[in-house]
N, C-alpha and C positions, 0 to 999 in steps of 0.2 A: 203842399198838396192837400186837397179836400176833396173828397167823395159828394155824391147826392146817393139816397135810397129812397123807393119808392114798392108802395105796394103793384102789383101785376095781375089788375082786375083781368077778372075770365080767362083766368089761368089757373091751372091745378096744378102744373107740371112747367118744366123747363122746356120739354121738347114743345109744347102749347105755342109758348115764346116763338121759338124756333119755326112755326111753322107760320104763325101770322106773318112773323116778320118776312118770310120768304114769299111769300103768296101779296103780301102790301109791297114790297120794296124791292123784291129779285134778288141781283147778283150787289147793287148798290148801296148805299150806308142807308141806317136803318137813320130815323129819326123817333122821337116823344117829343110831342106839342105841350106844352103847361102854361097854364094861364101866367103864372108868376117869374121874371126876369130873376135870374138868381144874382147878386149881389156879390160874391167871391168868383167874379168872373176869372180873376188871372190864376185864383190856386186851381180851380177846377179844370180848365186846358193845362196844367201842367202836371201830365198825367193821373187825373181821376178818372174814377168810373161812375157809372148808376149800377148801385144793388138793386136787383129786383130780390121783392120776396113774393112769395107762393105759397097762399093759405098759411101763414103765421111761421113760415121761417126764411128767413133769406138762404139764397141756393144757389144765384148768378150773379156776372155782372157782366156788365160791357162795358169798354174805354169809352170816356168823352171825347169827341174829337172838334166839336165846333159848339158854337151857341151861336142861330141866325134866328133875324124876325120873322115872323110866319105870321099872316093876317089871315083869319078865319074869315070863313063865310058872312059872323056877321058883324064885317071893317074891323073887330075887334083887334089889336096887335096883339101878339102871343111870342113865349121861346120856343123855337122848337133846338133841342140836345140832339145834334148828330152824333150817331155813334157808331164804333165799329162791329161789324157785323161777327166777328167771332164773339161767340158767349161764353165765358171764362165759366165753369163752375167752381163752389166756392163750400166750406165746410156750412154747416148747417147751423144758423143761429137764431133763436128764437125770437122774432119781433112782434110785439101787439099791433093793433091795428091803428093808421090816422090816415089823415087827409093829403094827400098833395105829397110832396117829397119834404126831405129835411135832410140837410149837412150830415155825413158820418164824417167823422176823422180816422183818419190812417191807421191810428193806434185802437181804434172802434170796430174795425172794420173786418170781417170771418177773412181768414186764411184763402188761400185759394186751394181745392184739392191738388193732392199733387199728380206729378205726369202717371198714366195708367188708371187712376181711378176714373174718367170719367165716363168710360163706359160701364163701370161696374151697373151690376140694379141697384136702384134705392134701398134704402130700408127704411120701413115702413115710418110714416110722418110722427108719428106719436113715437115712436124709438130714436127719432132723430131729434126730436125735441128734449126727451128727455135726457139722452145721451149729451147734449148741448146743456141743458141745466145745470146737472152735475162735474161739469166741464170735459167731458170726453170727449166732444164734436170732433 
C-alpha cells in the first residue's frame, strides 16, 4: 500500500475541505482531477489515502477509492482520484511546499488522531508545527 499527498490550495483549515467538497459533490464521492496518471495504480486502491496538507502541515486524509479518466474542457485526458467522502483527521506533520502530489509511504505517513479527538480545537498552527518537529505531534 502507497499513499499520495497533496497540498489543499484555498484551504486554511480542514473544515474548508469539508465544505467545498459538500457544496461540489453532496451526499456522493468527492473526486481531485490531476493532470498526472499516477503509476502505482494497484498499491494505491489497496487501501491508500490522499493527505491533504493545510498551509505547511498535513491534517487529513481520505481513502482512495477509484482512479477514472476525466477529460477536461480542453479534450485534455486527466486522473481524477475518487475518494471517500469521510475526512480522517490525522496528527499534525510538517510538510514544505511543492507542486502536484507525491507518493508517501505507510511508514511516512502522520498517525491518524485517535477516536474523541477530532472535535477537539486546534492548537494553534505554529504550536503544531513545532510540537511536530520535536516529535510530539
Amino acid at each position: 500500500m502507497i499513499h499520495l499527498i497533496k497540498l489543499c490550495v484555498g484551504a486554511e483549515r480542514v473544515e474548508d475541505l469539508l465544505e467545498w467538497q459538500r457544496l461540489n459533490y453532496g451526499a456522493g464521492p468527492a473526486r481531485h482531477v490531476t493532470r498526472m496518471w499516477p503509476k502505482r495504480t494497484e498499491e494505491l486502491l489497496d487501501g491508500g489515502s490522499l493527505f491533504w496538507v493545510f498551509k505547511g502541515l498535513t491534517l487529513a486524509r481520505q481513502r482512495i477509492l477509484a482512479l477514472e479518466e476525466a477529460t477536461g474542457p480542453d479534450g485534455i485526458s486527466r486522473c481524477a482520484i475518487i475518494l471517500d467522502r469521510e475526512v480522517v483527521r490525522t496528527e499534525a506533520m510538517p510538510r514544505r511546499p511543492f507542486q502536484g502530489w507525491r507518493y508517501l509511504s505507510a511508514e511516512d505517513a502522520p498517525a491518524d488522531l485517535r477516536r474523541g479527538r477530532e472535535r477537539e480545537e486546534p492548537l494553534p498552527r505554529e504550536l503544531q508545527a513545532a510540537l511536530s518537529e520535536i516529535g510530539l505531534r
